[in-house]
C-alpha positions in Angstrom: 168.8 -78.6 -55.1 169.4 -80.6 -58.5 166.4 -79.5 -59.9 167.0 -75.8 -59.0 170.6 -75.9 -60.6 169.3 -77.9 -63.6 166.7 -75.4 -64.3 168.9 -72.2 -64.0 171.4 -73.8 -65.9 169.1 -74.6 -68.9 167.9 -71.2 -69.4 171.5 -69.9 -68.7 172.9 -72.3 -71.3 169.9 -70.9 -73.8 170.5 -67.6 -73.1 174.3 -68.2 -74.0 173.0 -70.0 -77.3 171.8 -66.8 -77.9 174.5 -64.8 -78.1 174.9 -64.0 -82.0 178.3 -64.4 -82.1 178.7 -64.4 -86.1 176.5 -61.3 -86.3 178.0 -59.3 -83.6 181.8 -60.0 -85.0 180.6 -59.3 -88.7 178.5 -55.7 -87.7 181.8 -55.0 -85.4 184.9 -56.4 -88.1 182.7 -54.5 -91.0 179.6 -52.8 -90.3 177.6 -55.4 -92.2 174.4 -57.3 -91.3 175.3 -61.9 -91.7 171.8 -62.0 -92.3 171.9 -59.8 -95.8 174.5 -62.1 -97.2 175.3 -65.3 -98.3 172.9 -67.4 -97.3 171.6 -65.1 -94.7 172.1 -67.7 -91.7 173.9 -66.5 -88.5 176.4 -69.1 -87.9 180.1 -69.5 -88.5 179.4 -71.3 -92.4 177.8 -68.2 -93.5 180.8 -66.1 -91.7 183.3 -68.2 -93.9 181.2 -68.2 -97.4 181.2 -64.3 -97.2 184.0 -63.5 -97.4 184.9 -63.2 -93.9 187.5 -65.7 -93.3 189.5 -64.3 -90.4 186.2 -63.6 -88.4 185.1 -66.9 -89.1 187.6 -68.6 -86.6 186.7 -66.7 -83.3 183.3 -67.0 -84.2 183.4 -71.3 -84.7 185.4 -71.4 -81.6 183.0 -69.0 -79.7 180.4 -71.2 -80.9 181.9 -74.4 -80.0 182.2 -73.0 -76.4 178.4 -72.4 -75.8 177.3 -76.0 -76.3 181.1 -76.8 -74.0 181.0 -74.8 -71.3 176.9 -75.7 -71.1 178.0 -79.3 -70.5 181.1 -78.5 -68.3 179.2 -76.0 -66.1 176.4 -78.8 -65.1 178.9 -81.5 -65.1 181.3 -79.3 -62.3 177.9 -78.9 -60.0 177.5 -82.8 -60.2 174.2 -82.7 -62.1 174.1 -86.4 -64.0 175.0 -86.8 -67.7 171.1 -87.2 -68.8 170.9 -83.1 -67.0 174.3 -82.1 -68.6 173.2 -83.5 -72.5 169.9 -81.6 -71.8 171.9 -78.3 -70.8 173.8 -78.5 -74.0 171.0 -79.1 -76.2 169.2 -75.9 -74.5 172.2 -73.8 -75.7 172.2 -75.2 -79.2 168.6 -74.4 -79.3 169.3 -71.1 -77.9 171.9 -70.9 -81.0 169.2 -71.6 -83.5 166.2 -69.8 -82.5 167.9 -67.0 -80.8 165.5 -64.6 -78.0 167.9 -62.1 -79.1 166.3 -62.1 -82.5 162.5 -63.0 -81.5 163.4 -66.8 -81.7 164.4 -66.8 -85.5 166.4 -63.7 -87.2 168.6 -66.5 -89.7 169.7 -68.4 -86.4 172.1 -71.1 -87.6 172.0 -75.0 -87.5 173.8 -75.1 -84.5 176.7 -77.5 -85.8 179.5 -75.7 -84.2 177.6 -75.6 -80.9 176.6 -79.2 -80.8 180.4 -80.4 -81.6 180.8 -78.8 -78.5 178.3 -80.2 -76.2 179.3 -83.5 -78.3 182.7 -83.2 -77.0 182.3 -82.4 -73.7 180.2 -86.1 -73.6 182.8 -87.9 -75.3 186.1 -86.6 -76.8 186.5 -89.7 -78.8 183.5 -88.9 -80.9 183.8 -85.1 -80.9 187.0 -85.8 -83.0 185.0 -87.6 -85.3 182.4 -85.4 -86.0 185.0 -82.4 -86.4 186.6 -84.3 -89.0 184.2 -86.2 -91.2 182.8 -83.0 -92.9 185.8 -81.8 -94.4 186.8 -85.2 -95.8 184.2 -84.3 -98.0 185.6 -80.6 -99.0 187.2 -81.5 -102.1 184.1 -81.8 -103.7 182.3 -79.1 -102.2 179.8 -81.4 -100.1 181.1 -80.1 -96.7 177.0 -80.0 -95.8 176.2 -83.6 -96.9 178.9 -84.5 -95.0 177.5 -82.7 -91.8 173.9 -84.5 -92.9 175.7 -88.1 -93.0 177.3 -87.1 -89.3 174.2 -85.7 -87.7 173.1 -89.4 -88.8 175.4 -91.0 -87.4 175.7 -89.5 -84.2 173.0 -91.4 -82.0 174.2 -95.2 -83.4 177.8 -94.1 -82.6 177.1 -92.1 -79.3 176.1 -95.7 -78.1 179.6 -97.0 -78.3 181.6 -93.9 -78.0 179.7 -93.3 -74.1 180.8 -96.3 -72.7 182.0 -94.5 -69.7 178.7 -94.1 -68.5 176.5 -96.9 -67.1 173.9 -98.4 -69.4 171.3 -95.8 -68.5 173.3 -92.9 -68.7 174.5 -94.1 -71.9 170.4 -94.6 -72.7 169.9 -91.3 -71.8 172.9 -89.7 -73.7 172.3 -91.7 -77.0 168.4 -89.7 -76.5 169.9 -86.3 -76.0 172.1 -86.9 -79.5 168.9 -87.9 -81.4 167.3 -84.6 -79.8 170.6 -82.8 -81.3 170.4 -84.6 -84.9 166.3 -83.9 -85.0 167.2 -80.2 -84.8 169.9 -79.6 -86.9 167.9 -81.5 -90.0 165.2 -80.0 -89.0 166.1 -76.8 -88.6 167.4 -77.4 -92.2 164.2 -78.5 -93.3 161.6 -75.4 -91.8 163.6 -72.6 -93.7 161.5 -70.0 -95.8 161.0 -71.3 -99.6 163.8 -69.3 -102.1 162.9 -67.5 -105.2 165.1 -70.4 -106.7 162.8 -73.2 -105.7 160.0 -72.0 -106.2 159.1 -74.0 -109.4 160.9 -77.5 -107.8 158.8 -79.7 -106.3 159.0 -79.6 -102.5 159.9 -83.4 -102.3 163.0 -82.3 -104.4 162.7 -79.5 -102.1 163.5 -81.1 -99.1 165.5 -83.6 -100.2 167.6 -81.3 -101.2 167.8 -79.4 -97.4 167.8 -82.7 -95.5 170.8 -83.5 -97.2 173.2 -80.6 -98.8 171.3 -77.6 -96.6 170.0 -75.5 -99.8 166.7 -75.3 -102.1 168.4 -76.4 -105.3 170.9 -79.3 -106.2 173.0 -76.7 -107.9 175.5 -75.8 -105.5 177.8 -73.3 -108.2 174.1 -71.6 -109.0 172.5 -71.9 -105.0 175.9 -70.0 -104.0 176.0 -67.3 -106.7 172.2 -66.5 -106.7 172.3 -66.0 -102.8 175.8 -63.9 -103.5 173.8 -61.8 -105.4 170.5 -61.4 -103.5 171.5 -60.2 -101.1 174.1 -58.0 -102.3 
C-alpha cells in the first residue's frame, strides 16, 4: 500500500510543481506574460525584478508551499523520510519543467519550492537557507549566494537530519544532492543570450553556475533583458 501512496503522491506533488504560480498571478494582477520580461523565467525572482513587488510575495509563499505540503502530505500517510525527500523533489521538478508548459516554458530554478521541501525535513536548516542569500543583497549577489547555499546543502543536511537514524539521514543527505544538481543545473541548460554570444562558454557557464546569467555584468545582464523583452 506504500508503494501505491508513494507513487500517486509523486505525480500529485509534480503536478502541484506545475502550477505556474508567478505566471498565473502576473497575466491575472496585469495582463502580462513572466515569460516576456525580465529575465523571462517563471518563478518568484523574475516576479520581484519586474516590477511586480506585491505579486511577488503570494507567489514565493505559494511556491514555498508545493515543495511543503509535498513533504507534509507523504509524511502524514507514514511513508519514510527517503519517500517524503523524493515527493518533494518531484514537485520541485514539476516547478522547473512544468507539463503545464510542455516541460519548459521559462520554468524557474525551483529555489522557493526546495526551501520548502527543505523545511519540512529540517526546520533548523530551512532557516538557514532562507537567510544566507540575502546576506549577500547589499551587493547585489543575491544569486551567488543561492549558488554557495545549494552547495552547502548536502554537507549540512548531514548534521542538521540528526533526527533521523543513520540511514534515513543517508537517504536524505541523497535527496538534497538530487535538489542542488537541479537547481545548478537547471541554471546551466538555459538557451545561449544575444549577450553571450561572443563569450566563451567556459566564461559562459561559469558565469550561470555561479550568479545565474550569461555575462558577469549584472547592471548590463539586467538592463539588456529589461529591454528585450520589452
Amino acid at each position: 500500500m506504500d508503494a501505491l501512496w508513494f507513487i500517486l503522491l509523486m505525480i500529485g506533488a509534480y503536478l502541484l510543481g506545475s502550477v505556474p504560480s508567478s505566471y498565473l498571478a502576473v497575466k491575472w494582477t496585469s495582463g502580462v506574460d513572466i515569460r516576456t520580461v525580465g529575465t523571462g523565467k517563471m518563478g518568484a525572482a523574475n516576479v520581484l525584478s519586474a516590477g511586480h513587488k506585491w505579486v511577488a510575495v503570494p507567489v514565493a509563499i505559494f511556491d514555498i508551499g508545493k515543495g511543503a505540503l509535498s513533504v507534509w502530505v507523504a509524511r502524514l500517510i507514514g511513508l519514510h523520510p527517503a519517500m517524503q525527500v523524493t515527493v518533494g523533489l518531484c514537485a520541485i521538478a514539476g516547478h522547473n519543467w512544468p507539463v503545464f508548459f510542455k516541460f519548459h516554458g521559462g520554468g524557474g530554478r525551483g529555489v522557493f519550492a526546495s526551501l520548502g521541501v527543505i523545511t519540512m525535513m529540517s526546520w533548523k536548516l530551512g532557516l538557514i537557507i532562507l537567510i544566507t542569500p540575502y546576506l549577500f543583497a547589499p551587493i547585489k549577489q543575491v544569486a551567488f549566494g543561492v549558488f554557495s547555499v545549494l552547495v552547502a546543502i548536502p554537507f549540512l543536511s548531514w548534521f542538521f537530519a540528526g533526527a533521523f537514524d543513520i540511514q534515513d539521514r543517508l537517504a536524505v543527505t541523497c535527496g538534497f544532492i538530487g535538489l542542488s544538481v537541479m537547481a545548478l543545473g537547471k541554471r546551466l541548460v538555459a538557451h545561449r543570450t544575444e549577450l553571450s554570444k561572443q563569450q566563451r562558454w567556459r566564461d559562459v557557464l561559469i558565469n550561470r553556475l555561479l550568479f545565474d546569467r550569461d555575462i558577469g555584468d549584472r547592471r548590463l545582464w539586467v538592463s539588456k533583458a529589461k529591454a528585450g523583452k520589452a
